[in-house]
C-alpha positions in Angstrom: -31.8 -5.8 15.4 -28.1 -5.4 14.4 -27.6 -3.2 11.1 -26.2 -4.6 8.4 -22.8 -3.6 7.0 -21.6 -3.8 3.8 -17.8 -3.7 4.0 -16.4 -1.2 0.8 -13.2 0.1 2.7 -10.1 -2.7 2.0 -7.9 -0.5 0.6 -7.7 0.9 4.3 -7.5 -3.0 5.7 -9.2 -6.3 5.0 -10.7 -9.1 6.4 -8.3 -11.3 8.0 -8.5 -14.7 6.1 -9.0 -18.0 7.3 -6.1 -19.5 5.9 -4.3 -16.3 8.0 -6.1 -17.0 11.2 -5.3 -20.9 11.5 -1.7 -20.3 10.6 -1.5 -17.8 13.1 -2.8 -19.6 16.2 -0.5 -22.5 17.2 2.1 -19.6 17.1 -0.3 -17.7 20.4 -0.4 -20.4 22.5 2.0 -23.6 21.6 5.1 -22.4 20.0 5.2 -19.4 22.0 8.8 -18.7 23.0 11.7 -16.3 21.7 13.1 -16.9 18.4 16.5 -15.9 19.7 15.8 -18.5 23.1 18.2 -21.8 22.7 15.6 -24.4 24.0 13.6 -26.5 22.1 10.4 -24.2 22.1 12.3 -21.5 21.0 14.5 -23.7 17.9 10.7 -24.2 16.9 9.8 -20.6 17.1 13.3 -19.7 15.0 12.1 -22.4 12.6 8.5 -21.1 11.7 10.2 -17.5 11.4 12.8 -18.8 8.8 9.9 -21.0 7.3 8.1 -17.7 7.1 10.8 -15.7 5.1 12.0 -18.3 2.9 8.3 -18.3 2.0 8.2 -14.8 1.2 11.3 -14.6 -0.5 10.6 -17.0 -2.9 7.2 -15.6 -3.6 8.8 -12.3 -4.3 11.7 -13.7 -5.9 14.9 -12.7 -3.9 17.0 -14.1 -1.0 15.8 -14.5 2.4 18.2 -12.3 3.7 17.1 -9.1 1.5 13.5 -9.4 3.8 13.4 -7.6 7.2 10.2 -7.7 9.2 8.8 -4.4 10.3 5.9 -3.6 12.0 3.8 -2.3 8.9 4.5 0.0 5.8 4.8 2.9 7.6 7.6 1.7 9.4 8.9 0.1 6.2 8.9 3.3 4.1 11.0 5.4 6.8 13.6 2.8 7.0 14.2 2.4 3.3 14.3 6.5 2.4 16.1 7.4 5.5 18.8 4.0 4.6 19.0 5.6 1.3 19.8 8.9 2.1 22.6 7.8 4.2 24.3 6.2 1.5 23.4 9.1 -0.8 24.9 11.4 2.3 28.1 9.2 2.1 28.2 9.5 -1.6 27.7 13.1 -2.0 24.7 13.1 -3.6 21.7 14.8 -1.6 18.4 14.8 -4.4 15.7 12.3 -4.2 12.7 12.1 -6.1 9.6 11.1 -5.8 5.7 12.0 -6.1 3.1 14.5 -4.8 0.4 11.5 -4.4 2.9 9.3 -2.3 1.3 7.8 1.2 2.3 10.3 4.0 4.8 7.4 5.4 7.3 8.8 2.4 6.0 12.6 2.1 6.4 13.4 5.7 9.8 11.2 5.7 10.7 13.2 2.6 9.9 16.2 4.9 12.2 15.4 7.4 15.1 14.5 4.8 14.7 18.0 3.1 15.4 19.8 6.8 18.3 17.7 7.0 19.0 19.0 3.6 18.2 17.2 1.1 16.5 18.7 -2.1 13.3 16.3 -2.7 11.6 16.7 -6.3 8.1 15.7 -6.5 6.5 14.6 -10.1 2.7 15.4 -10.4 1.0 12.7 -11.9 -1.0 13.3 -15.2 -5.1 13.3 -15.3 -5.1 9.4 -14.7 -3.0 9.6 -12.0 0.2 7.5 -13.4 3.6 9.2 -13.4 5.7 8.0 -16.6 9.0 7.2 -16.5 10.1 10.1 -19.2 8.9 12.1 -15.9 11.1 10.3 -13.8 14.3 10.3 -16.4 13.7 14.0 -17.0 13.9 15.0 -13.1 17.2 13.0 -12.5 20.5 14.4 -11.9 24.1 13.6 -11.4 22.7 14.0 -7.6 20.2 11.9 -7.1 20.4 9.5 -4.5 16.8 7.8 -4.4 13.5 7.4 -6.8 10.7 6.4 -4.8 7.7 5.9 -6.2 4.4 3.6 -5.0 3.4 1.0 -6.4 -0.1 1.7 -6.9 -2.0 4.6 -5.6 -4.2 4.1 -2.4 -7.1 6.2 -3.4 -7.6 5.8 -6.7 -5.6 2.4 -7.3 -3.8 3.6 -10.8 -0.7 1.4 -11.1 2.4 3.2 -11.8 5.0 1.9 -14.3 7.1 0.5 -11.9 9.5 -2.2 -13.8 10.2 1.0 -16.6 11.2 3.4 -13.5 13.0 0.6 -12.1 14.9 -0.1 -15.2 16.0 3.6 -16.3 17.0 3.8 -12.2 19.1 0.4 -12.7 20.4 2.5 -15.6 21.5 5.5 -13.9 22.7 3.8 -10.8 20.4 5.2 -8.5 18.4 3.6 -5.6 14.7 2.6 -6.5 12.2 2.2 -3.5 8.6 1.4 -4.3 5.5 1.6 -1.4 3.9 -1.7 -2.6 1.7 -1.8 0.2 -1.7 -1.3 -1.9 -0.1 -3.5 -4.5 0.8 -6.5 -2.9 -1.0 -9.1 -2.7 -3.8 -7.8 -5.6 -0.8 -8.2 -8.5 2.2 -10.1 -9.6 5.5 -8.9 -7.9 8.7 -9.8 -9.1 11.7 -7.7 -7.7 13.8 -9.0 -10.1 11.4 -8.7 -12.9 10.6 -4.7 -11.7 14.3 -3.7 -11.4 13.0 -3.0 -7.7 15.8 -2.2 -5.0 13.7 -1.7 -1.9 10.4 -2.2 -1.1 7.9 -2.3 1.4 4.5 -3.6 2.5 1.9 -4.5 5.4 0.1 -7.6 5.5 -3.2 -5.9 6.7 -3.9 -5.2 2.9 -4.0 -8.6 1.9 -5.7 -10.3 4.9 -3.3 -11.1 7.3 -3.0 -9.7 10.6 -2.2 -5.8 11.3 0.7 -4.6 12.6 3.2 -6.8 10.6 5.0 -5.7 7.4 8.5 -5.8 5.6 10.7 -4.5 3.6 13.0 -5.5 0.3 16.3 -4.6 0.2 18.9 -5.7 -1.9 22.1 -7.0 0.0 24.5 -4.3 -1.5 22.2 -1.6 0.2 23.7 -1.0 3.8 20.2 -0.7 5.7 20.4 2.2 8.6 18.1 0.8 11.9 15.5 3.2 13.4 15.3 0.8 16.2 18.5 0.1 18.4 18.1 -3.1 21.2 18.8 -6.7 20.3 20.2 -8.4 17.3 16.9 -9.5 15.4 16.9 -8.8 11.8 20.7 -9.1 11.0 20.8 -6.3 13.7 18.2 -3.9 11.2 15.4 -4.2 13.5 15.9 -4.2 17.1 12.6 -5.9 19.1 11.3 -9.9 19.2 9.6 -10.9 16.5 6.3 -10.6 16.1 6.0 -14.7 15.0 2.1 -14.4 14.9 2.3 -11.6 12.7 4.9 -12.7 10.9 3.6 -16.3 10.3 0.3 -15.1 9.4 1.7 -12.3 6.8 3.4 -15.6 5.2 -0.1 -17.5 4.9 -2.0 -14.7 3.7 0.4 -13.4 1.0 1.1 -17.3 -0.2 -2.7 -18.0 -0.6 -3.2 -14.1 -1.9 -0.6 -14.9 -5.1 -2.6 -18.6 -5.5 -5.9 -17.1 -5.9 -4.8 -13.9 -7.8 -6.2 -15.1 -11.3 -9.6 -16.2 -9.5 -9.6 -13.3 -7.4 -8.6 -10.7 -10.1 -11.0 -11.8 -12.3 -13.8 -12.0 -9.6 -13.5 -8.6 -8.4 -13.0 -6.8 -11.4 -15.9 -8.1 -12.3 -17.5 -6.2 -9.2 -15.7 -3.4 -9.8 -17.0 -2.8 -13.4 -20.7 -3.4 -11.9 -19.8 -0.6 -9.6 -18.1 1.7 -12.0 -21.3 1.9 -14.5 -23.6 2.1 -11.8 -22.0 5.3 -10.3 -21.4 6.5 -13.7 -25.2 7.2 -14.0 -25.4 9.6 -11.6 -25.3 12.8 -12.8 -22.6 15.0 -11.9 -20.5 12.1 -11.3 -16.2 12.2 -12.3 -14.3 9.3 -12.2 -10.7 9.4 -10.6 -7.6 8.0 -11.8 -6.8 5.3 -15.0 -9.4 3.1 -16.3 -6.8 0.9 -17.6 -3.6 0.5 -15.3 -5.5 0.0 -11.8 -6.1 -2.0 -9.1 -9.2 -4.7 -9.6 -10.7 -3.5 -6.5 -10.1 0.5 -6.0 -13.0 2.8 -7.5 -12.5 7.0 -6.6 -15.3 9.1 -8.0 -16.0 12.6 -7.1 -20.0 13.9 -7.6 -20.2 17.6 -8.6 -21.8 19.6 -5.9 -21.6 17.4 -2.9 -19.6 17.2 0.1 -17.5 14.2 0.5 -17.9 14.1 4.4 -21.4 14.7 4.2 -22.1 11.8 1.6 -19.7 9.4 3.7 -21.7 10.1 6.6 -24.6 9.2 4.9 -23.7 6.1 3.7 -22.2 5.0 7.1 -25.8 5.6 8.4 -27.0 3.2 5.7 -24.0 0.6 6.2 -22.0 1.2 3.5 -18.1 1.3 4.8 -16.1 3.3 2.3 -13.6 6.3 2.7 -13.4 10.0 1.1 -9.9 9.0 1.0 -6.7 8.1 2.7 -8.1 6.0 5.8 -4.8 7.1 7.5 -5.8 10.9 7.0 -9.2 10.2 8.0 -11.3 13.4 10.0 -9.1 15.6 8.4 -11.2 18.4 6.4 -8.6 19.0 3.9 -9.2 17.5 0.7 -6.9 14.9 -1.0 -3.8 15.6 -1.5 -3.5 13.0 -4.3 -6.9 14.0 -5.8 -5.8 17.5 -5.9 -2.5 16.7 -7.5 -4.0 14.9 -10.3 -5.5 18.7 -11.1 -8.9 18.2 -9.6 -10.2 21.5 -7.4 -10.9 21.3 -3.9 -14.4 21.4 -4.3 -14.5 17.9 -6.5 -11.3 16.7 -4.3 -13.7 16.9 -1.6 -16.5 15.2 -3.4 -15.0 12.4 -3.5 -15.6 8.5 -2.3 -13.3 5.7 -2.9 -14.6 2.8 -3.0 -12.2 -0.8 -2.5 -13.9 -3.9 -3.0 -12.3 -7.5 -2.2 -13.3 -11.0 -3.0 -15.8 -11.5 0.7 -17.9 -9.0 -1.6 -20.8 -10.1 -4.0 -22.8 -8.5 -6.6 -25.6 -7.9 -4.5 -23.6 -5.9 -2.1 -22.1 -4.0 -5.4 -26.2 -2.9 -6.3 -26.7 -1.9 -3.1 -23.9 0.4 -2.8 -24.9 2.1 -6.4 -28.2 2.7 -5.0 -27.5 3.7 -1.8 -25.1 6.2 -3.1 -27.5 7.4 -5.8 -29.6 8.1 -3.1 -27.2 9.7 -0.7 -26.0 12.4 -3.8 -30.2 13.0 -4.8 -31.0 13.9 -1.1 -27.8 16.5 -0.6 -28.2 18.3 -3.7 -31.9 19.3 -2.5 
């Protein structure tokens, strides 16, 4: 008999939806062609992928021509840091700042940037893991080029004060990137609203398909292109189009902002359920801001047990979560956003995070509290 699986783990992807999937298919195998061919097949093609971002920019609130398609947020986040320090380059100004619990996509792009030499500042987040905007105003100087700060954190879902560090950027005339890729699609995004300049995200987080994503930039900001080739993307992004992908990023983000009330309300729900179950177990620390989070994201850390070893425990049981970052997954160091919200290794790496959609159901959200209750009583033995 097949096990059972209960599916904890959509902060590292989702579920592709239904609505996603039918969108998607006449785009495999009936309006196949280029977008850039001349024919009538390929006019159709061209049509669905401006369908697609006028869509998207009106959901977001900008003009279709501040949306290039990318191939996820990874890809995303390297081409809006390395665009801005370009500019910063030309203008002289070589400091960007950001934070120590940023996605790998910016820190090891930040990485790169410093060698080239720029000097990168990166805040710490307090105990809840939210960086404040007096943080943000008190790091900038006449040399900054860039802020870049996520959205919301992919471990332990706190949402960052994004429209106030957008605002004292708008301020100070200085760029302002945000990763939104945990954050779209789970809350209301207004670029305009935010004061955001650039920002990115992957449809994979919202189910729609993977390897699809884009990225925000206001039409003042000259982008730089990581891929040369053809003319696609207002010559930004060399390579056909992924229509599929792109079509089906469309659907899924379109029916994720009409069902964000329901859904929000839904899975917080769960995620309350899960949060005073796991708080009963003894030894066990929440992670991260009760308040300004994500409706789905639960981190905990349980004194005196190994986060591997109660992950692998769990997975025997069908539980599908993560001990962190699923992109930093197998890698025995602990969390490097866990341990820059002041935790020690030992609780960094006693950790589970726990990401719950609206496919889940109170009954799954039961089992996982005992399952885990169990999983933490038979390692401290």
């Amino acid at each position: 008999m097949e096990m059972q699986f209960i599916y904890a783990d959509n902060a590292a992807t989702t579920k592709m939806s239904d609505v996603a999937v039918k969108a998607m298919l006449p785009y495999l195998q009936e309006i196949y062609a280029n977008p850039s061919s001349v024919h009538i097949l390929g006019q159709r093609s061209a049509a669905a992928l401006f369908s697609a971002r006028q869509q998207l920019a009106q959901l977001l609130n900008c003009a279709p021509k501040e949306l290039f398609f990318t191939s996820g947020g990874s890809e995303a986040d390297n081409q809006a840091l390395i665009s801005a320090a370009a500019i910063g380059r030309q203008q002289g100004k070589r400091h960007i700042i950001s934070t120590a619990m940023e996605h790998h996509a910016i820190l090891h792009t930040l990485e790169v940037l410093e060698e080239q030499g720029f000097t990168v500042t990166l805040l710490r987040p307090q105990k809840d893991g939210i960086v404040s905007a007096a943080q943000v105003a008190a790091a900038l100087t006449d040399a900054t080029c860039l802020v870049s700060v996520m959205y919301a954190n992919n471990e332990t879902g706190a949402i960052q004060p994004i429209k106030e560090i957008g605002a004292l950027c708008r301020q100070r005339g200085v760029l302002f990137h945000t990763d939104a890729v945990q954050a779209a699609g789970h809350v209301d995004i207004d670029v305009q609203r935010d004061n955001i300049d650039m920002l990115s995200l992957s449809a994979h987080k919202f189910h729609g398909p993977k390897g699809v994503g884009l990225l925000f930039a206001k039409s003042s900001i000259q982008l730089t292109s990581l891929i040369r080739g053809g003319g696609q993307e207002r010559g930004k992004r060399a390579g056909t189009e992924n229509l599929p992908g792109i079509v089906g990023l469309a659907a899924a983000f379109k029916d994720a902002q009409e069902q964000l009330a329901d859904n929000t309300a839904y899975i917080t729900k769960l995620r309350d359920a899960l949060r005073a179950g796991l708080e009963q177990i003894p030894g066990a620390s929440f992670n991260g801001s009760r308040e300004h989070c994500l409706p789905g994201t639960v981190n905990y850390s349980f004194q005196g047990v190994n986060g591997e070893a109660l992950l692998s425990l769990l997975a025997n049981a069908g539980i599908c979560c993560s001990s962190g970052s699923a992109c930093s997954a197998g890698s025995l160091e602990p969390s490097h956003v866990l341990l820059a919200l002041g935790l020690s290794r030992d609780m960094a790496q006693g950790a589970l995070r726990f990401s719950l959609c609206a496919y889940n159901t109170m009954d799954e959200v039961q089992t996982i509290i005992n399952k885990v209750a169990d999983a933490v009583k038979h390692l401290r033995r």
